[in-house]
Structure formats: structure tokens, C-alpha cells
Backbone as CSV, one residue per row, in Angstrom:
resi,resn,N_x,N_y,N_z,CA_x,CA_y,CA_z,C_x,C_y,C_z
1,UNK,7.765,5.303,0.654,7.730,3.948,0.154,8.509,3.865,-1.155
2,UNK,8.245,4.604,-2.082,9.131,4.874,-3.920,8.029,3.894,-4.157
3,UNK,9.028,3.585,-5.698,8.311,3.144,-6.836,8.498,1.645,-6.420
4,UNK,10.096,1.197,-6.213,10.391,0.089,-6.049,9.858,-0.728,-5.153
5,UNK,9.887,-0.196,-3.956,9.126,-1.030,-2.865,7.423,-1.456,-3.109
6,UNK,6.814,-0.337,-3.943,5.222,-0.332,-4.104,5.340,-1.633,-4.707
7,UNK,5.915,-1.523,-6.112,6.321,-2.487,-7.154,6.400,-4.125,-6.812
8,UNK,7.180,-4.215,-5.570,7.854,-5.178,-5.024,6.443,-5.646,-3.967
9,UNK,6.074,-5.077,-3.185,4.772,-4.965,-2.751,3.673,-5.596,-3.278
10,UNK,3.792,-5.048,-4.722,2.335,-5.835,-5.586,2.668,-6.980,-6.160
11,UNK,4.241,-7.402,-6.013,4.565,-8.745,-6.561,4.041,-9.676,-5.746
12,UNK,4.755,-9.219,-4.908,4.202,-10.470,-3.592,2.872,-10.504,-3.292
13,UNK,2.289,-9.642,-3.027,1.027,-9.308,-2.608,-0.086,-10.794,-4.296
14,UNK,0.452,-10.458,-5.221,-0.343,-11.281,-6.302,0.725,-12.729,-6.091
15,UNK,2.091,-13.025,-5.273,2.624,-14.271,-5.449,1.485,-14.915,-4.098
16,UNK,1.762,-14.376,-3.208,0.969,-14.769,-2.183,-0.552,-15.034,-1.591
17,UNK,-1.015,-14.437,-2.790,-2.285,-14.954,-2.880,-2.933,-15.368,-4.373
18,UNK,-2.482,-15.747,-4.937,-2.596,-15.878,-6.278,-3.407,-17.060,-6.737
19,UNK,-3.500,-18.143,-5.866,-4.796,-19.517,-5.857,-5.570,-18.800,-5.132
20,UNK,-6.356,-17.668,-4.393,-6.975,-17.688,-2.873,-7.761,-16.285,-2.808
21,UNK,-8.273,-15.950,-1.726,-8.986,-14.806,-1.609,-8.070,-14.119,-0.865
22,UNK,-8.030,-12.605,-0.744,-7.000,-11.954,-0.024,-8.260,-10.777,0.156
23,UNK,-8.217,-10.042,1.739,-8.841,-8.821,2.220,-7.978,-8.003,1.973
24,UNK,-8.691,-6.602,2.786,-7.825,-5.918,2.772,-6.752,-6.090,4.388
25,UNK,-7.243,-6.565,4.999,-6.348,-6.655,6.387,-5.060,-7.718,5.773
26,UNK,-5.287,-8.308,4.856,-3.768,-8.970,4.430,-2.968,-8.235,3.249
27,UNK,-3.458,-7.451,2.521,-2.531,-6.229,1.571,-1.512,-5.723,3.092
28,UNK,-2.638,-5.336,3.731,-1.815,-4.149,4.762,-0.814,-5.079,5.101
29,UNK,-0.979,-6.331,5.313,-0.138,-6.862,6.268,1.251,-7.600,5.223
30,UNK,0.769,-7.354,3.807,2.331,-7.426,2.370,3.193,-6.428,2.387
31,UNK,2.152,-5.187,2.556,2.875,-3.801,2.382,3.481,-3.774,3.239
32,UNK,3.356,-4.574,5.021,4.090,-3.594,6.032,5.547,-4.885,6.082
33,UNK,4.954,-5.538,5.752,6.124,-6.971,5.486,7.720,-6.848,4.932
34,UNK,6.832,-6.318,3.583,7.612,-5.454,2.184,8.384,-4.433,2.780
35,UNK,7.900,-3.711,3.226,8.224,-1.995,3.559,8.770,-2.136,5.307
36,UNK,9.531,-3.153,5.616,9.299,-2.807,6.870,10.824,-2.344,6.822
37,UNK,11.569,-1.916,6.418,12.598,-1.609,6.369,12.925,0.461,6.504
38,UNK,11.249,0.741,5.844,10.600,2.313,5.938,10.057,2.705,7.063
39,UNK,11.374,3.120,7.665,10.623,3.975,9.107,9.645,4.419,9.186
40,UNK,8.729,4.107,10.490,7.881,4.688,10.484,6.938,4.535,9.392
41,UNK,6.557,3.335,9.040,5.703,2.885,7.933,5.024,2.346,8.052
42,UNK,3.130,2.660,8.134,2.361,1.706,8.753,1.038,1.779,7.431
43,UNK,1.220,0.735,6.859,0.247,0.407,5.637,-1.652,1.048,5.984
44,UNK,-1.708,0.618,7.515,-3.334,0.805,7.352,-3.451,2.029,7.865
45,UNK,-1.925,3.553,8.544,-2.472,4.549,8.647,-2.708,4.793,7.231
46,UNK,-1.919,4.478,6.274,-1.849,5.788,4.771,-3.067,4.635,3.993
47,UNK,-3.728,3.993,4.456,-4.890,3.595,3.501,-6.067,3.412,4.543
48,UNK,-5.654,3.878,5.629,-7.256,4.433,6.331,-8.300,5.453,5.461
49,UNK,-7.503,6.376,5.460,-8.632,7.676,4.677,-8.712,7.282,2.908
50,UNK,-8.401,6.147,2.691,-8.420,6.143,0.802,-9.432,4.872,0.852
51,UNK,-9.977,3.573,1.816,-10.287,2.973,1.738,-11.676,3.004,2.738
52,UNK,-11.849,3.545,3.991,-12.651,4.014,4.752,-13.377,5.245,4.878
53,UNK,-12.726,6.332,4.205,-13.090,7.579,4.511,-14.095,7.840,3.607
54,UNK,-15.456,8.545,3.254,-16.224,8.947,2.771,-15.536,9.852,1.518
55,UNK,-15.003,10.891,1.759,-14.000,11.866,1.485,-12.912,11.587,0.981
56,UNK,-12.619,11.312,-0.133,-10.954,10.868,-0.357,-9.672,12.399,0.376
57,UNK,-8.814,12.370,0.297,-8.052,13.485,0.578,-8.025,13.490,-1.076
58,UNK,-7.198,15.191,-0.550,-6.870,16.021,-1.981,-5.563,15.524,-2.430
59,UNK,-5.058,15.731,-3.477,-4.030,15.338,-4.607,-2.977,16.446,-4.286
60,UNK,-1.943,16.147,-4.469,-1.065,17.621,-4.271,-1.257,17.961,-5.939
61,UNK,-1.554,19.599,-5.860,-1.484,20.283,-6.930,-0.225,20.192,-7.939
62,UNK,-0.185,20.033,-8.781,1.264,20.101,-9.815,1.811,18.692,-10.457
63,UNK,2.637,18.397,-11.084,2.882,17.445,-11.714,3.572,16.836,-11.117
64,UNK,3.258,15.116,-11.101,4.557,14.535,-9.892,5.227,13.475,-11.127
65,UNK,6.685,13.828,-11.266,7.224,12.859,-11.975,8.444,11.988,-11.691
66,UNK,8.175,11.129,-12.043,8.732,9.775,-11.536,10.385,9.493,-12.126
């Protein structure tokens, strides 16, 4: 996804609902809007296990810089 697209993502995501209530089944559906240009890019696999899962997954070890 990068920085830019996330970025671009949360613009819209706050232009488009910005009077209103928004779930989560309509983020997924900004992100895949946004991002549909990212193969193989499907918003509610990579926020199944961060939003549903009991268990978060693990972090990759080491420093990630931007």
C-alpha cells in the first residue's frame, strides 16, 4: 500500500464521511477504492486479524523506516 496511498486513504475516508457515521465495512470499502490500483489488495483480508482476531499478529522485529 506505502505511505502515500494509506495517507490518501485517510483523506477520503474523513472527506467522505465527515457529517455521518462510518463502520468498519465502509473504511474497507475507501481503502479498496483508494488502493485499487495495488494488486492483489483486499482491505478486509489485512484487517481481518487486527480488528477481529483475539490475538493481534506479531510486529516484524527491527526498525522500519520510512
Amino acid at each position: 500500500m506505502g505511505e502515500e496511498l494509506f495517507f490518501r486513504s485517510l483523506r477520503a475516508f474523513a472527506s467522505d464521511y465527515r457529517h455521518g457515521n462510518a463502520s468498519t465495512p465502509d473504511l474497507v470499502a475507501v481503502l479498496d477504492r483508494v488502493c485499487i490500483e495495488v494488486a492483489d489488495f483486499d482491505a478486509a483480508r489485512i484487517l481481518d486479524r487486527w480488528l477481529y482476531c483475539q490475538e493481534l499478529p506479531a510486529l516484524p522485529e527491527g526498525v522500519v523506516k520510512a
